[in-house]
Every structure is written in C-alpha cells, then in structure tokens.
C-alpha positions in Angstrom: -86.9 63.5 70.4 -85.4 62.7 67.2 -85.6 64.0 63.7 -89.1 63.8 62.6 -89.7 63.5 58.3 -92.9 64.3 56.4 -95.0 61.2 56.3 -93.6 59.7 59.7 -96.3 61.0 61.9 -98.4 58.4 63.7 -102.1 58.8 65.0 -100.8 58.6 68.8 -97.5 60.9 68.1 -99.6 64.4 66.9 -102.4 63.6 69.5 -99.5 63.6 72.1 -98.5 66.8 70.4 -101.1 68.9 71.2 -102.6 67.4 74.6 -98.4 68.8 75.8 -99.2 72.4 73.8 -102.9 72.4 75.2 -101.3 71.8 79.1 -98.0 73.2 78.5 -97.4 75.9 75.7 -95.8 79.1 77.3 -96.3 81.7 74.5 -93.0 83.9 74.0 -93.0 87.2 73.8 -91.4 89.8 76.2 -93.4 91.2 78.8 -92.2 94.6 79.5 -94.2 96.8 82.3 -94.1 100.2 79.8 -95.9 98.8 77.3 -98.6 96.9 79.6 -102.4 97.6 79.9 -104.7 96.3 82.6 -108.5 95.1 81.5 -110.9 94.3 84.1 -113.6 92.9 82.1 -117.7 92.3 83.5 -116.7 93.2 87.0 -120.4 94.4 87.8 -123.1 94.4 89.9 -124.8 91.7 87.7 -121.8 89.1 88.1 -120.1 90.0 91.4 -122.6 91.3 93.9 -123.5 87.8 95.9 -127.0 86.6 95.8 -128.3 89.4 93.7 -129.4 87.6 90.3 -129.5 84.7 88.4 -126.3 85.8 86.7 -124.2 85.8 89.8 -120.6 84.4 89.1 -119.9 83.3 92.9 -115.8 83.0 91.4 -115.8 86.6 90.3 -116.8 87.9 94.1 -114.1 85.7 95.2 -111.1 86.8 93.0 -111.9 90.4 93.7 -109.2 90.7 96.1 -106.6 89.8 93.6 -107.8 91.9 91.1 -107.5 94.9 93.4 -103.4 93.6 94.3 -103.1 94.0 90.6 -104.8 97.3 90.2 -102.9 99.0 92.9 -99.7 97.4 91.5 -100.8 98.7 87.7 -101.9 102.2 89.5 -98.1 102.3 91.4 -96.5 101.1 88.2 -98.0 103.9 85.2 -100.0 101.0 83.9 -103.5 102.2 82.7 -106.5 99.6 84.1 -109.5 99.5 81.2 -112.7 98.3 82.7 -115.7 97.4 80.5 -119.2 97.1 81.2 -122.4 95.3 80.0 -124.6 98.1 79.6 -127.6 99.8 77.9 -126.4 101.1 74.7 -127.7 102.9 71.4 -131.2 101.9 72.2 -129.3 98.1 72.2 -129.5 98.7 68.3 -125.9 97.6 68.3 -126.0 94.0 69.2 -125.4 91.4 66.9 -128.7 90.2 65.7 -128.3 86.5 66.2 -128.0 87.4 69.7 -131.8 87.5 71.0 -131.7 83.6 69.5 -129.3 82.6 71.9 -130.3 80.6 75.1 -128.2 82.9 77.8 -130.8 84.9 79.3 -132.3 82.2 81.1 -135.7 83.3 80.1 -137.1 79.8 82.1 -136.8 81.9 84.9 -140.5 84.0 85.8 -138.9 87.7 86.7 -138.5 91.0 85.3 -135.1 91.0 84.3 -135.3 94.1 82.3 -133.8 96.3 84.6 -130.1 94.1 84.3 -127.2 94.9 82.2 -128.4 98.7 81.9 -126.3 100.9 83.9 -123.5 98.8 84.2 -122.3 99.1 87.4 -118.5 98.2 88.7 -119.0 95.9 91.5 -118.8 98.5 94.7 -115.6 96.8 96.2 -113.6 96.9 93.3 -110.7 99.9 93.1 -112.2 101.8 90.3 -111.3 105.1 89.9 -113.3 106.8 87.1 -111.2 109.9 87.3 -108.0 107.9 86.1 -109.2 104.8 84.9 -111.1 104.4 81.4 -114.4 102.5 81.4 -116.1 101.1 78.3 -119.7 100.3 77.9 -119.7 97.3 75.5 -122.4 95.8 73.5 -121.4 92.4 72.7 -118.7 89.7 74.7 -115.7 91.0 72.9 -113.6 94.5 74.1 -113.1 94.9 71.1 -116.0 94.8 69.4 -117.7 98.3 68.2 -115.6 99.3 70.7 -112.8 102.3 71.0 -110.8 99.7 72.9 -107.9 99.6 69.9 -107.9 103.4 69.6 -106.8 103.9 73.5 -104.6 101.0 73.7 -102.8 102.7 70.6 -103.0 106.2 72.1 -101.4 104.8 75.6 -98.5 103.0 73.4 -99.4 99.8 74.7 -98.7 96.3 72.8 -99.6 94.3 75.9 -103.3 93.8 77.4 -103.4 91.5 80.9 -107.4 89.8 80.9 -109.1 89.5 84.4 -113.1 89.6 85.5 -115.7 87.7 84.1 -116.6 85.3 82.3 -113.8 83.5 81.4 -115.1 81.6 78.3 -117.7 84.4 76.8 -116.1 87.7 77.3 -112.7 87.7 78.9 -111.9 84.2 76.4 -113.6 86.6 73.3 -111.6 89.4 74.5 -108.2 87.3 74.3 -109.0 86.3 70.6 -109.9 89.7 69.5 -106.5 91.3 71.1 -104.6 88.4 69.4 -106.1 88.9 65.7 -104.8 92.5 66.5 -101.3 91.9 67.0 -101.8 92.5 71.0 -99.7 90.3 73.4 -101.9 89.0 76.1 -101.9 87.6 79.0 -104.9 85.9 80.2 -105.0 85.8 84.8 -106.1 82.0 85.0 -106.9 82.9 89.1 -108.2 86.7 87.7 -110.9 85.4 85.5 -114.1 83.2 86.7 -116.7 81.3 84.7 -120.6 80.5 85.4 -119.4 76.7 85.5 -115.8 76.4 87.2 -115.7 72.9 84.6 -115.5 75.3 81.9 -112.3 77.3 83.3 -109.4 74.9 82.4 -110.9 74.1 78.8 -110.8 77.7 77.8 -107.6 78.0 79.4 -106.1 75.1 77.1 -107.6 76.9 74.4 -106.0 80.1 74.6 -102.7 78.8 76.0 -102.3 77.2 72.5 -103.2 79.3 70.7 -104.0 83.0 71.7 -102.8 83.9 74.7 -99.8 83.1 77.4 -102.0 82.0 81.0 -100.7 83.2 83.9 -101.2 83.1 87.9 -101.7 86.6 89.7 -98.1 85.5 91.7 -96.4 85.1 88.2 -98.2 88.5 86.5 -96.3 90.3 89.7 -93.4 88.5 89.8 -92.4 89.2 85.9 -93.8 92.6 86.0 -91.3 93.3 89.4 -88.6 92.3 87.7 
C-alpha cells in the first residue's frame, strides 16, 4: 500500500480499514505462561445444566469439555483458574440500579424464577476445585465490577487474564473491557465462550478483536502457552 497523506482518505478506503482490523487484527503483546491467569466466567447451573431453565446456554454445555483441557493444562502449568458466579449477594443491594429496567429476565415467562442466580452453582462437570481455585460471587456482568478480581490478579503477579464461560457478549465481552481499561492483556477463547444467540458470537468477537482483546481458539491458547 503506498504512502497515505492527511486529506487522501476516501469513503471506501477507511471502511476497508476497519472491516480487515474487525476480521483480522492480532493484538501484540507477549503471552508468557508465568504471568497468565485462567477465568471461567457463568459456568453454572443456570447456563450449563441442559434443559433446566429458560436461561440455558445449550453452547456453554457443549464447550465444557474444552474448558476442562484448559483447566487441567492451567492446573499442570502453576496457572491459577478464577471462576465467577452469579449469585445472591448483599441482600442484592449491590446491583446497579438501572438493572431491574432491563428486559433480560424474561419476565413473559409465568414461573417462579426466584430461586435462580442465588447460590451460584459451578455446573457439576466442570473441574472445579474450590480448595485451589478462587471463586467470585459477582453482582453485575463485569469480573471486575465491585469485585476483588484486580486485587488477586495483582497478588498472583499476573498481567494476563484468558476469558472462557458464558455469555459471550454480556459477561465474558464486559469482562474483556474491564481487564483492558486496567492494563490487563487478554485473551478472549472464541470456541471457550458461548452466547444465548450463536448470531451474536462473531459480532462481539469483531468487537473485541479490534479493540480490546487478542481472540483466540482453544488449539492456539495451548499451542503458544506449550511453547
């Protein structure tokens, strides 16, 4: 491509620009193993367990395999694994309060849903390991958020966070921002997250790949971690 001036810059030239950064940016930092952390985000009940409620994420019970081949690499490796939860917390006097306006609860639906998102349970085929592994209730989509998140990445010595679970474009996509406006590297598992509508996946990939976040296959998280 040739020399480009100020003032040269056609319609059709920046458009061009960004659809190439939105499908093809590669963000570059180093990825170095020591200074990795592992979050599993929303793996629970909720989300995972097949058939169990209206909030069921049928991708997140099928990428539960490859989250475990990370976790046991990570758990091999010295890498600590962060889980969070959507769960019952400070009398749920820490949400934000724009929160009960939004349309997400699918409250069209005639059940007793009141007994969801309380205890927060890690989906029962998952790897956890609550005597090694730290696991954060959470109170909004963020990790972040009200959260001691920051703290223990700090404490572990950790510049790098790797973003699997659920749901790609609320929690794991908010999660990815967050980490970024804190001077965290990430990597974001584009066949380790899931959303409620698989259309949504690849726009919030584009997203973050151009601006937050370097997106990466569980083959390619191994394969630059190995080596």
């Amino acid at each position: 491509m040739k020399k480009m001036k100020l003032g040269e810059f056609t319609k059709e030239q920046v458009l061009s620009f960004a659809k190439k950064i939105y499908s093809e940016g590669v963000a570059d930092f180093e990825i170095r193993k020591e200074k990795c952390a592992l979050l599993v985000i929303d793996m629970q009940d909720e989300f995972v367990e097949p058939h169990w409620c209206p909030f069921w994420i049928p991708g997140a019970t099928d990428q539960v395999s490859r989250i475990n081949k990370l976790i046991q690499f990570c758990r091999k490796n010295d890498i600590p694994i962060i889980w969070t939860v959507m769960a019952k917390t400070h009398f749920y006097r820490d949400r934000p309060k724009s929160g009960k306006f939004m349309p997400n609860g699918y409250e069209f639906l005639d059940m007793d849903m009141s007994h969801l998102f309380v205890e927060g349970n890690i989906y029962k085929n998952l790897d956890v390991k609550p005597e090694y592994d730290v696991i954060l209730k959470k109170c909004s989509y963020g990790a972040f958020y009200d959260t001691p998140l920051e703290t223990i990445l700090k404490s572990y010595e950790r510049d790098t966070i790797i973003i699997t679970g659920t749901l790609t474009n609320y929690c794991c996509g908010t999660t990815a921002r967050e980490g970024y406006a804190r001077g965290f590297n990430v990597i974001f598992g584009s066949d380790l997250t899931a959303t409620d509508d698989p259309a949504m996946q690849e726009p919030e990939e584009k997203t973050l790949r151009k601006g937050f976040a370097r997106i990466m296959k569980l083959s390619e998280i191994l394969n630059v971690l190995e080596n």
